[in-house]
C-alpha positions as a printed NumPy array, in Angstrom:
array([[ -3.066, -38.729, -26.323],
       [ -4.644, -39.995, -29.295],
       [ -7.955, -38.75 , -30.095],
       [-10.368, -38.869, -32.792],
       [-14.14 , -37.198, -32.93 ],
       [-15.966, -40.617, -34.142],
       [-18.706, -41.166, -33.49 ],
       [-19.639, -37.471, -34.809],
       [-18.446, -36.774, -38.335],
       [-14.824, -36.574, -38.886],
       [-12.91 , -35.098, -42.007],
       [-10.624, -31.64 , -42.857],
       [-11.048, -29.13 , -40.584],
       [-12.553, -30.978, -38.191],
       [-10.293, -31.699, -35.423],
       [-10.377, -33.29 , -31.826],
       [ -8.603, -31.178, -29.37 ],
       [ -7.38 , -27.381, -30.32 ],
       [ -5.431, -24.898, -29.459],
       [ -7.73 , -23.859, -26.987],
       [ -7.999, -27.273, -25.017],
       [ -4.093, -27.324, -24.655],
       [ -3.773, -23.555, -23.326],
       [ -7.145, -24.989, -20.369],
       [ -4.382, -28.018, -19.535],
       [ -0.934, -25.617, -19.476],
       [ -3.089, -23.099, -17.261],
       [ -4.427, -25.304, -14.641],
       [ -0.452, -26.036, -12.685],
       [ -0.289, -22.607, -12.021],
       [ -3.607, -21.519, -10.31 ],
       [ -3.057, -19.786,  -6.963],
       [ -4.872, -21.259,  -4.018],
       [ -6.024, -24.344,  -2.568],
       [ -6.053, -27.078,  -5.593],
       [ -8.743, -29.749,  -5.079],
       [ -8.165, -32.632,  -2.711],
       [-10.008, -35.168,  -5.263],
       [-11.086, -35.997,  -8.746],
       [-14.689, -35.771,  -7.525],
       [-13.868, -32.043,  -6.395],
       [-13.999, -31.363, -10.278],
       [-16.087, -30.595, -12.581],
       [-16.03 , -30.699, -16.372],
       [-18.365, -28.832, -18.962],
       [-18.589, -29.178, -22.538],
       [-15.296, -31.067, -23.061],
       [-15.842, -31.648, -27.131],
       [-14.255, -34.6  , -27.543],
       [-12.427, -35.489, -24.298],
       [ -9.664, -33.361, -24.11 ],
       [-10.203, -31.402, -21.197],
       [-11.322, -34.592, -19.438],
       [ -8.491, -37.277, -19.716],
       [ -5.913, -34.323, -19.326],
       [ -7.276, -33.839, -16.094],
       [ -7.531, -37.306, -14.463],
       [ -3.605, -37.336, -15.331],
       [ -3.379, -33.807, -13.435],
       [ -5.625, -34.425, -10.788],
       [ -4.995, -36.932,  -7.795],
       [ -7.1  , -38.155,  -5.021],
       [-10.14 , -40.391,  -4.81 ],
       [-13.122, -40.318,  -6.485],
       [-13.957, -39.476, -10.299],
       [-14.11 , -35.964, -12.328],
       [-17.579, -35.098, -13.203],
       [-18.674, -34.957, -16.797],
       [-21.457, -32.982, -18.405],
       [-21.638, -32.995, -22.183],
       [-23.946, -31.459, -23.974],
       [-23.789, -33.576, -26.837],
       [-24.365, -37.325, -26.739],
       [-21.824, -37.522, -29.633],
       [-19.24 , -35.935, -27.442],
       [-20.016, -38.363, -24.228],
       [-19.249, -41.138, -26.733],
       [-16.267, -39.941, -28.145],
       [-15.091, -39.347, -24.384],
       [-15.705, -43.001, -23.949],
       [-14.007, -44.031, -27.032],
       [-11.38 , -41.907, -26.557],
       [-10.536, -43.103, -22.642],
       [-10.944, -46.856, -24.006],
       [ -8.174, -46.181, -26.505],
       [ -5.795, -44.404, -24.115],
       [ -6.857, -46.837, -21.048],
       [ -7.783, -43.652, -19.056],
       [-10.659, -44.216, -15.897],
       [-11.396, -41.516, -13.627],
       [-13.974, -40.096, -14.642],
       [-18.039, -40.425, -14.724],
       [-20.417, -38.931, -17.236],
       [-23.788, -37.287, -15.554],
       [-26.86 , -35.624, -16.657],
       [-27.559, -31.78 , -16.379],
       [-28.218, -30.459, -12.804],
       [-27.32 , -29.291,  -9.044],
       [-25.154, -32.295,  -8.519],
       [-22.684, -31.884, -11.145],
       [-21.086, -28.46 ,  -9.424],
       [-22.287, -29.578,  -5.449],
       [-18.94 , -29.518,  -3.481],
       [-16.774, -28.576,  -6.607],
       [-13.77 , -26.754,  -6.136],
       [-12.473, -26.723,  -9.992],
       [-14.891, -26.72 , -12.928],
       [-13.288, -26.458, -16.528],
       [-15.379, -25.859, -19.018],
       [-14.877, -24.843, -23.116],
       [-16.696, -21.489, -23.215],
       [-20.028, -21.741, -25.112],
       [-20.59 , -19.439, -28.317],
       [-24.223, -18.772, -26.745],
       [-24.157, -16.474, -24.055],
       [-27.313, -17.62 , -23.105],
       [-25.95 , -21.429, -22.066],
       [-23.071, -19.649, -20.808],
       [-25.993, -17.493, -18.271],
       [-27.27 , -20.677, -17.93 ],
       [-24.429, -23.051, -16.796],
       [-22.499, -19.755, -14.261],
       [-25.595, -19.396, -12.755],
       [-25.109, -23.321, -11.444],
       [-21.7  , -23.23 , -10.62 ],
       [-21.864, -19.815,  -8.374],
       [-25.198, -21.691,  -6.635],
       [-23.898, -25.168,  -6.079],
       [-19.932, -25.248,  -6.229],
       [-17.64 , -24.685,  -3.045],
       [-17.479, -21.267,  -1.834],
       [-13.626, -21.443,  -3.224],
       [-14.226, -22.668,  -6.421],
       [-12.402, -21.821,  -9.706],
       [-14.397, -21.297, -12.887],
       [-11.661, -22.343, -15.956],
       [-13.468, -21.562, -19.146],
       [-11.104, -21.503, -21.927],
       [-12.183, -20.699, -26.128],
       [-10.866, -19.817, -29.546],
       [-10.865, -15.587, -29.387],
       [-12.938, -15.62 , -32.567],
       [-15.494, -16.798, -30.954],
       [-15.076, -14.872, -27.582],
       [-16.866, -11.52 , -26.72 ],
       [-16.66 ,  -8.842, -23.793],
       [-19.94 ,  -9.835, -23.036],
       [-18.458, -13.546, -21.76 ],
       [-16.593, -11.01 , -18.747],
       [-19.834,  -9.369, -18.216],
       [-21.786, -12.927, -18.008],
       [-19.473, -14.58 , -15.451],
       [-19.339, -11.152, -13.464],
       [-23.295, -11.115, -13.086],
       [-22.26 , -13.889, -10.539],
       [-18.443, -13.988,  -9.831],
       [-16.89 , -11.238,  -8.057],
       [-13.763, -11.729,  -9.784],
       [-13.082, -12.305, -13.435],
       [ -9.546, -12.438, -14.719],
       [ -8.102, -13.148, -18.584],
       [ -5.237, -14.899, -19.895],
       [ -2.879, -14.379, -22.228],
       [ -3.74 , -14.925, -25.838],
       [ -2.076, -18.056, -27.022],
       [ -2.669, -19.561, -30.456],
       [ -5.264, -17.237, -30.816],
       [ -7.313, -18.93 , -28.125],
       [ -7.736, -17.319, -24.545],
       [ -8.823, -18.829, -20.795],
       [-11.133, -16.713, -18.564],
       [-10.728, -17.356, -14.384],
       [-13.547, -16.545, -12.097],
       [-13.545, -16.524,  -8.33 ],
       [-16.01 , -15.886,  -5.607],
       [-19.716, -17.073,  -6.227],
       [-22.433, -14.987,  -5.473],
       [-24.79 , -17.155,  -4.742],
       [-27.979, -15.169,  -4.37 ],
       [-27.246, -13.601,  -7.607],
       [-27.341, -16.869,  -9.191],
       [-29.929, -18.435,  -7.505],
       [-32.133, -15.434,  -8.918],
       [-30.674, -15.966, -12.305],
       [-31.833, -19.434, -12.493],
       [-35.384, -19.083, -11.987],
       [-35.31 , -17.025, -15.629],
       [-34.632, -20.68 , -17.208],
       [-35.769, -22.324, -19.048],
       [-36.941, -19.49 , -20.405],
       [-40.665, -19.341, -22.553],
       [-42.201, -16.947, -25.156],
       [-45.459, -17.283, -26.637],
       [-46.219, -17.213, -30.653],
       [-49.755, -15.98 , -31.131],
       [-49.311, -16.751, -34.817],
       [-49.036, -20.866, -33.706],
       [-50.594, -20.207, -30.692],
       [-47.45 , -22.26 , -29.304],
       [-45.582, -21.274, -26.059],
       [-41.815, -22.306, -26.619],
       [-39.578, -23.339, -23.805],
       [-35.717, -23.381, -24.269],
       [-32.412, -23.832, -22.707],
       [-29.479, -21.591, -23.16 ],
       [-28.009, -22.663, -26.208],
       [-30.998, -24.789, -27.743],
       [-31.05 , -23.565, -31.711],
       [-32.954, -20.206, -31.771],
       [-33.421, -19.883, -28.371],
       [-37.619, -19.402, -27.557],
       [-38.143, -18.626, -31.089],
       [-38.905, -19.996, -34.243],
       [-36.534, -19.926, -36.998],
       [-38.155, -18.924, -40.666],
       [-36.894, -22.092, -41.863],
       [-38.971, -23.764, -39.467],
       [-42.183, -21.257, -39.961],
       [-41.966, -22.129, -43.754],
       [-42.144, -26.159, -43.077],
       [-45.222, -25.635, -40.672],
       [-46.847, -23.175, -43.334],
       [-47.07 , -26.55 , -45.696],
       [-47.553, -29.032, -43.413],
       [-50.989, -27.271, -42.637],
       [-52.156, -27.634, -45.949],
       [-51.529, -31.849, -46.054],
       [-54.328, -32.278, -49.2  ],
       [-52.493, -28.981, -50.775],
       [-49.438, -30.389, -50.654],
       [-49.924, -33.814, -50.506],
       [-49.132, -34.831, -46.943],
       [-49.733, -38.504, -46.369],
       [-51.825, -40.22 , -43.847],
       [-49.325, -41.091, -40.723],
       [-49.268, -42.974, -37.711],
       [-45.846, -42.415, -36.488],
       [-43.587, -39.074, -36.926],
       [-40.06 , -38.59 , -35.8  ],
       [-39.184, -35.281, -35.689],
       [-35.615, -35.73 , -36.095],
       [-33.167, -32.657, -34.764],
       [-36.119, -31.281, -32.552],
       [-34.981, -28.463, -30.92 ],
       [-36.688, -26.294, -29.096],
       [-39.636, -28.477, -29.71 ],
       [-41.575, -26.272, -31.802],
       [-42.108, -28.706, -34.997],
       [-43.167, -31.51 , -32.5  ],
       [-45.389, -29.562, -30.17 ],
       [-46.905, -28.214, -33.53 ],
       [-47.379, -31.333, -35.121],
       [-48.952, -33.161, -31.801],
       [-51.703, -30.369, -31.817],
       [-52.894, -30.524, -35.29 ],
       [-52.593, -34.672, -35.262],
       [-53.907, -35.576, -31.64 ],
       [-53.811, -39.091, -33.326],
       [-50.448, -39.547, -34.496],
       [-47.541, -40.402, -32.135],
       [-44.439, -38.525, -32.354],
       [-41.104, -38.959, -31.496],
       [-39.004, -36.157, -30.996],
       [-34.906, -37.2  , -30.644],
       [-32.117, -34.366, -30.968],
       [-28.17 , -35.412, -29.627],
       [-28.279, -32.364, -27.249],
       [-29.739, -32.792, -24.136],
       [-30.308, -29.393, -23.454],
       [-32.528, -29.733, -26.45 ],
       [-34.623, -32.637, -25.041],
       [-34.889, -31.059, -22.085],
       [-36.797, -27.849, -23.987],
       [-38.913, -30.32 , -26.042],
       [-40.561, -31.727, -22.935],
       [-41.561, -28.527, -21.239],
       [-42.573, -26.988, -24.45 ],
       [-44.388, -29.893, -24.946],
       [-45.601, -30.037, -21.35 ],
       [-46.733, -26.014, -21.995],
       [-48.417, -26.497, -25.368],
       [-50.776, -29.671, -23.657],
       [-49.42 , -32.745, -25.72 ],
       [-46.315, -34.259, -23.168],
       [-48.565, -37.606, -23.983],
       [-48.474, -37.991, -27.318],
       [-44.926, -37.164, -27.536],
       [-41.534, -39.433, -26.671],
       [-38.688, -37.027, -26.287],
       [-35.424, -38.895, -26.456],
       [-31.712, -37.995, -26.906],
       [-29.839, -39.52 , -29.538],
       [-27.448, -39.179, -32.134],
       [-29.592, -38.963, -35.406],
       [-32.091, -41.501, -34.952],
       [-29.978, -44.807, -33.551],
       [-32.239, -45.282, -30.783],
       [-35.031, -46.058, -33.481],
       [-35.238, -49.391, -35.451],
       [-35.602, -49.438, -38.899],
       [-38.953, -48.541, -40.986],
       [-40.816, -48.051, -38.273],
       [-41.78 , -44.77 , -38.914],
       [-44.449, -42.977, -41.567],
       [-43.247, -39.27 , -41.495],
       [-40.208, -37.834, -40.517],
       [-39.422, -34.106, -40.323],
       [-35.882, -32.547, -40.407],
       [-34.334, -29.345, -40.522],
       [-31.024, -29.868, -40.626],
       [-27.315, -28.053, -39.517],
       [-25.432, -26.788, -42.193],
       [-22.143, -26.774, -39.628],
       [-20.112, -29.066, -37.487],
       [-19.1  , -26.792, -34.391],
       [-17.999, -23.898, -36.02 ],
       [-16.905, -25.74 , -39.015],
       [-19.471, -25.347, -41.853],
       [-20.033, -28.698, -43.019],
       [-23.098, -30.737, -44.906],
       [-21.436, -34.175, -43.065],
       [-23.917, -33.974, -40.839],
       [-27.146, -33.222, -42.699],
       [-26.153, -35.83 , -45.078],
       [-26.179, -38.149, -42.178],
       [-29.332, -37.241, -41.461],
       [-30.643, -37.651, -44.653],
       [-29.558, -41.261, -44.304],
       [-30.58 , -42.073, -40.728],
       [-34.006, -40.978, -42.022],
       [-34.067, -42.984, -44.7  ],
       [-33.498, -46.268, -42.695],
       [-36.293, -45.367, -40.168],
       [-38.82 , -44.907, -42.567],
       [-40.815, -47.51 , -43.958],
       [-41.205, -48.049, -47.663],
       [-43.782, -45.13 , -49.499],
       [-43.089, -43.007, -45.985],
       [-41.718, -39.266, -46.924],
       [-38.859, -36.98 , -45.186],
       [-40.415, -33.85 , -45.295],
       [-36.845, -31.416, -44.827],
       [-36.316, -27.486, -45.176],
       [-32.654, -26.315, -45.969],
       [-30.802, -23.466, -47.083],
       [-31.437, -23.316, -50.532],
       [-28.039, -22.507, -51.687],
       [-26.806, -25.806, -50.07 ],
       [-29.041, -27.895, -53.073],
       [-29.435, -30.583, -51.193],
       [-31.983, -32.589, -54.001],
       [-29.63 , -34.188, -55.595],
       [-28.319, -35.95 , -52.175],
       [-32.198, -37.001, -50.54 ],
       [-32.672, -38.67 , -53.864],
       [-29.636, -40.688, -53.95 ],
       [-29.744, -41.731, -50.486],
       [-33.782, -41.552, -49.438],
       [-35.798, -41.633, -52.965],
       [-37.435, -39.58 , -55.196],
       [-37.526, -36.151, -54.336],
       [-40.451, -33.234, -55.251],
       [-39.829, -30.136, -54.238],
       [-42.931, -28.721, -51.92 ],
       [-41.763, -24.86 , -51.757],
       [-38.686, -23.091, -52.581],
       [-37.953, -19.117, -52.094],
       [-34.947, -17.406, -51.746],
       [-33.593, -18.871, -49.142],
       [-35.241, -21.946, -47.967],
       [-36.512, -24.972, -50.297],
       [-38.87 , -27.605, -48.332],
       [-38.972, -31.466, -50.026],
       [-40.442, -34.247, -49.57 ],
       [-38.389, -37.472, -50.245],
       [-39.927, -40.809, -50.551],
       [-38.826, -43.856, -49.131],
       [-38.085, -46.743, -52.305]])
């Protein structure tokens, strides 16, 4: 097959299927038991780029289509760029919830670095799937722990491992406990309150620090409460680009009851935590959640203010691709004399690169490790 990552950022190191996607394909011929009857008896989870996906509907007969659920709306699309460029059908693309696992009798899934989305997404495959299903999570070792076994166990009564190949490994689990997991997911999302905001925080498992709020984060909000300080200006609209958890936009809609807010983020378990934490915190009406990659749902300077904390990785690749195409969706949606305000790891030294591509560039607060800016839209 011939696969690429576009639309997400593509360049060295940054591949499309690994070694861990082909050891998921070359294990699947050789489960014991039944094998599903029908494409719609499977399941797929957090298929990168498509791999896992198109290898399947050539694997997999019978009617019906394999079930989709990426996380990230950039790896839905490169699915459907992918399929369109190897002529593959047979599958469908669906939102989070009960009826991507009900009736499954295969999910494959790439295992998730958080254990928390991993808690998350076993707990709604042991309560919805077929009493015989197969759990096939496959993942690069480095990025495997003991505590994956222990995860899947809380709800499978059998776990089994692989063999190591290319330095990636496939766990199996078997028999769904489905009281166990229907316990489990009342935990989520999960919430924790910040008496220093006065914010609750609701998140997903795997939403960027969890229920808490990342220092890079706490330093932004520190200056952005002191707008005449720091020279804020008046706003209308704010997109709070990369939202999260929601904190920065739940925030934000408190202290500006006035100003509408648009909160976007390309992982939809990331929308999903901006709306309740926005629903907890008493401003769900003044805020449009959406999910997006960057800002593309947005037209062009349209907005006043937008607020960004950006990755400083690509998967597990560490990689400034993607906050420097940030830095440019921002400056298309703002409107002339409207500011990016933006924390980053100071080491990256990002200045240089908001003034080139959004305007000139002060520098609001800078301390060991985080710098906050505001650039200004020419």
């Amino acid at each position: 097959m011939n696969l690429r990552r576009f639309p997400d950022v593509e360049g060295p190191g940054l591949v499309a299927v690994d070694a861990a996607d082909r050891l998921i394909l070359d294990e699947l011929p050789a489960l014991p038991g039944p094998a599903p009857r029908a494409r719609n008896e499977v399941a797929v989870i957090d298929d990168a780029y498509g791999a896992l996906t198109l290898g399947l509907v050539g694997l997999i007969d019978g009617p019906g289509k394999i079930r989709v659920h990426q996380d990230l709306v950039t790896g839905e699309r490169a699915l459907a760029a992918n399929a369109e460029r190897n002529t593959t059908t047979g599958y469908h693309s669906m939102r989070w919830g009960p009826e991507l696992f009900d009736g499954a009798r295969l999910v494959v899934m790439r295992l998730p670095r958080s254990l928390d989305r991993l808690t998350e997404v076993s707990a709604l495959i042991a309560a919805r799937a077929a009493p015989d299903v197969v759990v096939v999570a496959g993942g690069r070792i480095k990025h495997m722990t003991p505590r994956m076994n222990d995860v899947l166990r809380d709800v499978f009564d059998r776990v089994d491992v692989s063999h190591a190949r290319q330095k990636s490994r496939v766990l199996f689990a078997r028999g769904p406990r489905t009281g166990a997991a229907d316990r489990l997911l009342l935990e989520w999302p999960r919430t924790e309150f910040h008496p220093g905001l006065d914010l609750t925080i609701a998140a997903h498992g795997g939403v960027f620090a969890g229920t808490g709020v990342d220092i890079g984060t706490r330093l932004l909000l520190a200056h952005l409460a002191r707008p005449a300080q720091n020279g804020l200006p008046d706003v209308e609209t704010v997109v709070d680009l990369g939202c999260g958890n929601g904190t920065v936009s739940a925030w934000f809609g408190r202290a500006h009851p006035d100003v509408r807010i648009v909160a976007v983020d390309r992982s939809a378990s990331a929308v999903d935590s901006t709306r309740v934490t926005a629903a907890l915190n008493g401003v769900a009406d003044r805020i449009e959640v959406a999910q997006s990659d960057g800002a593309q749902i947005l037209p062009g300077a349209t907005a006043d203010l937008v607020l960004l904390n950006p990755p400083f990785h690509s998967d597990a690749a560490v990689s400034t691709a993607v906050a420097l195409r940030l830095f440019a969706e921002a400056g298309r949606i703002l409107k002339p004399g409207g500011e990016l305000w933006c924390v980053w790891n100071s080491h990256l030294r990002y200045r240089g690169a908001l003034q080139r591509i959004v305007g000139p560039t002060r520098q609001v607060v800078r301390n060991h490790k985080f710098t906050v800016t505001a650039s200004t839209r020419r």
